[in-house]
N, C-alpha and C positions, 0 to 999 in steps of 0.2 A: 577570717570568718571561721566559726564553729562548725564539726559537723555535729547530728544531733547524737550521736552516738558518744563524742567527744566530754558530753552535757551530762551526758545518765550517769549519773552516782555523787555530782558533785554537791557540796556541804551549801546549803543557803544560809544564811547570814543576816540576820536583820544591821539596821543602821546603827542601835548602841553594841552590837559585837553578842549579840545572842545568837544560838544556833535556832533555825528553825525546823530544818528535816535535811532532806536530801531528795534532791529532782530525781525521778521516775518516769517521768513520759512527757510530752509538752501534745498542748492541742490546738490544732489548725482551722481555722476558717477557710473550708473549702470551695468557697467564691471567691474568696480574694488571696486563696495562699497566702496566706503570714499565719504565724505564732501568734495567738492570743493569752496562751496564760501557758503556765507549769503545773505540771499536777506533782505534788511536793508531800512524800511520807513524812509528817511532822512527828516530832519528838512525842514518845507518851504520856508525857508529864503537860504539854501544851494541848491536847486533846480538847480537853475544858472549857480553854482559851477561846477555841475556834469554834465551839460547838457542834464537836464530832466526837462521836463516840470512838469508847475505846473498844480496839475489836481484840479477842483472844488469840488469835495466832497471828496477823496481819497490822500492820500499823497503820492510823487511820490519813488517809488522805485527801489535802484541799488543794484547790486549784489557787493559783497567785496569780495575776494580770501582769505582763510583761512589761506592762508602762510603769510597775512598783521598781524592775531593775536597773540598781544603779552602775554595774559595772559586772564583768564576768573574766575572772582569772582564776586562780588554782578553786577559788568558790563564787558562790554568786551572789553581791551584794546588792541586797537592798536599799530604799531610800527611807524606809518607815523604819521608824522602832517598833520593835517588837508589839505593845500594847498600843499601837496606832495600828497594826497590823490589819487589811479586811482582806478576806479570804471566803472563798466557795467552796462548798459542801462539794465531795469528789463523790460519784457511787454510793449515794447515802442508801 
């Protein structure tokens, strides 16, 4: 098992081998304790993608649902490709 400290900086990965960001925080359901999603700084260039703006100093971030991961070792693999990707607006 992971601790969540272990987690923060690691590379996310969609399923055809794209990068998508890098995990930053993850968010809890605080009724039922579990991880429900990753809050995930995506690339600047995927902003678009996601329908997130791009910010000027800060890079913009969505949440990913923990049931998209497929696996978790030196990075965190996804099950979607990239442009199957659904994602939530983080701090819009």
């Amino acid at each position: 098992m992971e601790k969540i400290s272990d987690l923060k900086g690691k590379s996310i990965i969609s399923a055809d081998g794209k990068s998508v960001g890098r995990l930053v925080d993850l968010s809890i359901d605080e009724v039922k304790w579990r991880v429900t999603s990753m809050v995930v700084e995506v690339e600047p260039a995927l902003a678009a993608l996601f329908g997130a703006k791009k910010k000027l100093l800060k890079a913009p971030r969505v949440k990913i649902g923990v049931d998209k991961v497929e696996l978790i070792g030196d990075v965190v693999k996804l099950h979607d490709n990239l442009q199957d990707l659904k994602v939530e607006l983080h701090g819009v």
